[in-house]
N, C-alpha and C positions, 0 to 999 in steps of 0.2 A: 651562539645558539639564540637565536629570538626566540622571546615572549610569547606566549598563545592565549589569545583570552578566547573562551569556548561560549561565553556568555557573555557581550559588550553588553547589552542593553538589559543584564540582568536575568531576570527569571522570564523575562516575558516569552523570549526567542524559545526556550525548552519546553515552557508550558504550552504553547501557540505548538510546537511540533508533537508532543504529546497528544494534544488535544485531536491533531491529523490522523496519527496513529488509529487513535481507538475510536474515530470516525471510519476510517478504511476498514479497520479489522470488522467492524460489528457491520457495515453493509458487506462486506464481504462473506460475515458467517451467515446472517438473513437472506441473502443470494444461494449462496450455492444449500441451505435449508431448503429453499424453496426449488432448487434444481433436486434435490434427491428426491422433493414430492412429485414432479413431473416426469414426463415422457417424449420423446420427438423435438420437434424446432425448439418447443417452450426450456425442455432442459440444458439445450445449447446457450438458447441466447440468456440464462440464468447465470449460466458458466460465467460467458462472456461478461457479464454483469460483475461479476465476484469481481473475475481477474483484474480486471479494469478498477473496479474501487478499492482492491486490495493494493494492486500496482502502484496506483495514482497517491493515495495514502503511504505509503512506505516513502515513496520518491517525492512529495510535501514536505514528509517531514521531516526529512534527511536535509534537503533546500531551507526551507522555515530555520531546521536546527543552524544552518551552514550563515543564516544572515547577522548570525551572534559571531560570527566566527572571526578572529581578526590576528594579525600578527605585528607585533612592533617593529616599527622598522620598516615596514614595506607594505605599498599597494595590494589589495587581489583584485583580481581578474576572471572570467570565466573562459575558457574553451565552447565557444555556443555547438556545434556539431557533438563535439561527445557529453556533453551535458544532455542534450536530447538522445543520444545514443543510451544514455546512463537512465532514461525515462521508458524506453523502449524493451530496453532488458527486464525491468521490474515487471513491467506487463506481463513482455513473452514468457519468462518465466513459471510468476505465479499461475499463468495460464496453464502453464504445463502442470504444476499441481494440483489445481482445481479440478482441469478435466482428467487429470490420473482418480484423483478421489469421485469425480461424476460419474466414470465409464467402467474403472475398474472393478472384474467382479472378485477377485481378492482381495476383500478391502485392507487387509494386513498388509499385504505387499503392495496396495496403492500410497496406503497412507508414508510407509514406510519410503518408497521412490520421489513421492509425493514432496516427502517431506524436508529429504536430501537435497533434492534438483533446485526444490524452493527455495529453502535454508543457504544454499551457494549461489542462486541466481540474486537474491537479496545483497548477502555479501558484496560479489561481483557489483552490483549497481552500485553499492557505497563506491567500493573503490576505484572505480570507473570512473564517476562523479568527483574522487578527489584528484584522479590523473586529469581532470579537467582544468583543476585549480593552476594558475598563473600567478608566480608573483617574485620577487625579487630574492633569489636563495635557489637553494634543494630540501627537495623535500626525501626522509625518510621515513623509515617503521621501526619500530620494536616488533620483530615475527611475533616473540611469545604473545603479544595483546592481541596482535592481527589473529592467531591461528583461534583466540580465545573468542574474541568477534564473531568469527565464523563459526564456530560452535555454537555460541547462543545463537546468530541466528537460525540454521538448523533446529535446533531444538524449541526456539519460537512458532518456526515456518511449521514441526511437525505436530506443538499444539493448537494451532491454529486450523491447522486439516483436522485432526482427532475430535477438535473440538466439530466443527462444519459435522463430521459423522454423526456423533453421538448429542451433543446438544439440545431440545430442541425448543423450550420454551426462553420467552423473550427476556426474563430477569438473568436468566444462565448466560441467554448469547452475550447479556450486557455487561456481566461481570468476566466473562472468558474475553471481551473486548479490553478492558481493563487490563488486565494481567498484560492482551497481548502488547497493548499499546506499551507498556512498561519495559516488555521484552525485546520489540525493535528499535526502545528508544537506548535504553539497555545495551544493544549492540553497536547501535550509532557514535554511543559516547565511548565504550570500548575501545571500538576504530580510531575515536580521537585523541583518544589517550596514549596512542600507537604512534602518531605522530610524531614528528621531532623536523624543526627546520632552522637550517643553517642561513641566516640572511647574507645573502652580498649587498653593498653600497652599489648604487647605479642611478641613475640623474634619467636613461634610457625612458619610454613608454612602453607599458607591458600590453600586449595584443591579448584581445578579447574584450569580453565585456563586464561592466562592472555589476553587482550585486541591484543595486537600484536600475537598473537598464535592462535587465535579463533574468535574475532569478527571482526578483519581489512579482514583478507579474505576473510569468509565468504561474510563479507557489498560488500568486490570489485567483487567478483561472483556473487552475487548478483544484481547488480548496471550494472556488465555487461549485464544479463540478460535482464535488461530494455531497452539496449540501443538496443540491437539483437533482442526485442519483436518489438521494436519502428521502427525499421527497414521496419521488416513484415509487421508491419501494415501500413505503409506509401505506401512500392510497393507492396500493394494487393489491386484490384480493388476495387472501390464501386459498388452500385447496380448501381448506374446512370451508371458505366462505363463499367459495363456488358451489361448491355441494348443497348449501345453504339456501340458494338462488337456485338453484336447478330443483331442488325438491317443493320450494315451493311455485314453481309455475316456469320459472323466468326464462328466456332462453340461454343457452348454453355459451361458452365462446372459447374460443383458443386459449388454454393456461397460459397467465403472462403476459396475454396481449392484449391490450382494449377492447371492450365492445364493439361494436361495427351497427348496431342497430338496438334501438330504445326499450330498454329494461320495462318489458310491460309483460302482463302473465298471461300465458301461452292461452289462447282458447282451448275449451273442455270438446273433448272426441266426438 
C-alpha cells in the first residue's frame, strides 16, 4: 500500500484551492442574483456567467487541491483528454442547475433537480478527474467515503442554488460563499480519503503529462479567469443601478450588456 500525502507542500495547496472555491461560489451566487433580476438574452447570458464561474471554480480547486497530491513510490501523470473532459462536465452540469433554478417556475422542484443533477455532476467531475490520474499501482476506493463524497456534494450543490434563490444582499452572498467553499472543499478531501493505492515497482514511463506541464497552468488560466469574470461583475451595474440612470435622464441599455452610446442626459420633451 503506498503513502498518500494529500498536502506535499503543506497548507498552501488546500488553502490556494479553498480560496478557488469560494471565488466560483460567490461569482456564481452574484450571477445567477442578477439573472433572477433580468429578463431575455440578459438572463441567459447571467446563467451562462454563473455556470462557467461556478464550473471553472469547482474544477481549480479540485486541480490546485490535486498539485499537493503525491504518492511514495511512484511518478503521477495526467490523462490530458479526460482531464479536460473532467472540466467540461463541471460546466455542463452546473449549467443544468443554474438554468433549472433561472427557468424553473417551481422553484421547489427546480431547486430540488437543480440540486441533485448538480450535486452528481460535481461528484462525477472529481472522479473523472481521478480516472485521469496515471501512475505506477492501482488505484481503489473505500464505497462507504465515495458514497459519503457524493452526498456532500449534493447537499453543497443544493445550498448553493437555495442560496442563488433566496440571498440577496452582498454580505449574505459572501458568507453563503464561505460555507460553500468549505463544502466542495469538504467533498474533495472525502473523495480522497477514499482512495487507497497499491504501488507496483516499474523502471517503465508513465504516458501523460506531468502536474507542472499540464495542470499548474491550466489551474493559473483558469483562476485567472475568475479574477477577469470577478471584475465584470463587480463594474457592471445592477438593476437598482440601472433604474438609477434611467430616472435620472440617462439613456437606457440592455441589462448586462454595455453601453453602446455615451452616458449623457436624455434632452427635455
Amino acid at each position: 500500500m503506498g503513502h498518500l500525502d494529500h498536502a506535499a507542500f503543506g497548507v498552501l495547496t488546500p488553502a490556494l484551492s479553498y480560496l478557488m472555491a469560494v471565488i466560483g461560489a460567490a461569482l456564481g451566487l452574484r450571477c445567477t442574483v442578477r439573472a433572477l433580476a433580468a429578463t431575455g438574452r440578459s438572463r441567459r447570458n447571467w446563467l451562462l456567467t454563473a455556470a462557467s464561474a461556478i464550473g471553472t471554480g469547482i474544477w481549480t480547486m479540485h486541480f490546485v487541491a490535486m498539485l499537493g497530491f503525491a504518492v511514495r513510490g511512484t511518478d503521477i501523470r495526467y490523462d490530458v483528454p479526460l482531464t479536460i473532459l473532467s472540466l467540461l462536465v463541471a460546466m455542463l452540469v452546473v449549467g443544468a442547475g443554474v438554468f433549472c433554478v433561472g427557468y424553473g417556475k417551481d422553484r421547489r422542484r427546480a431547486l430540488l433537480v437543480g440540486g441533485v443533477s448538480t450535486g452528481v455532476g460535481v461528484a462525477s467531475m472529481h472522479y473523472l478527474g481521478m480516472a485521469a490520474l496515471r501512475l505506477h499501482g492501482d488505484v481503489d476506493y473505500d464505497p462507504v467515503l465515495v458514497a459519503l463524497s457524493v452526498v456532500i456534494a449534493v447537499v453543497a450543490a443544493t445550498a448553493a442554488l437555495w442560496a442563488a434563490l433566496n440571498i440577496r444582499s452582498p454580505v449574505a452572498v459572501a458568507v453563503a460563499s464561505l460555507v460553500m467553499g468549505a463544502a466542495v472543499s469538504s467533498m474533495h478531501y472525502t473523495g480522497m480519503l477514499a482512495v487507497r493505492v497499491d504501488v507496483a515497482s516499474s523502471a517503465g514511463a508513465l504516458p501523460g503529462a506531468s502536474t507542472m506541464q499540464f495542470i499548474f497552468p491550466l489551474a493559473v488560466g483558469l483562476g485567472s479567469y475568475l479574477f477577469v469574470t470577478a471584475a465584470f461583475v463587480a463594474l457592471s451595474p445592477t438593476a437598482g443601478e440601472r433604474a438609477a440612470y434611467e430616472t435620472a435622464g440617462y439613456p437606457a441599455h440592455e441589462p448586462g450588456t454595455p453601453p453602446t452610446v455615451a452616458r449623457t442626459p436624455a434632452a427635455a420633451p
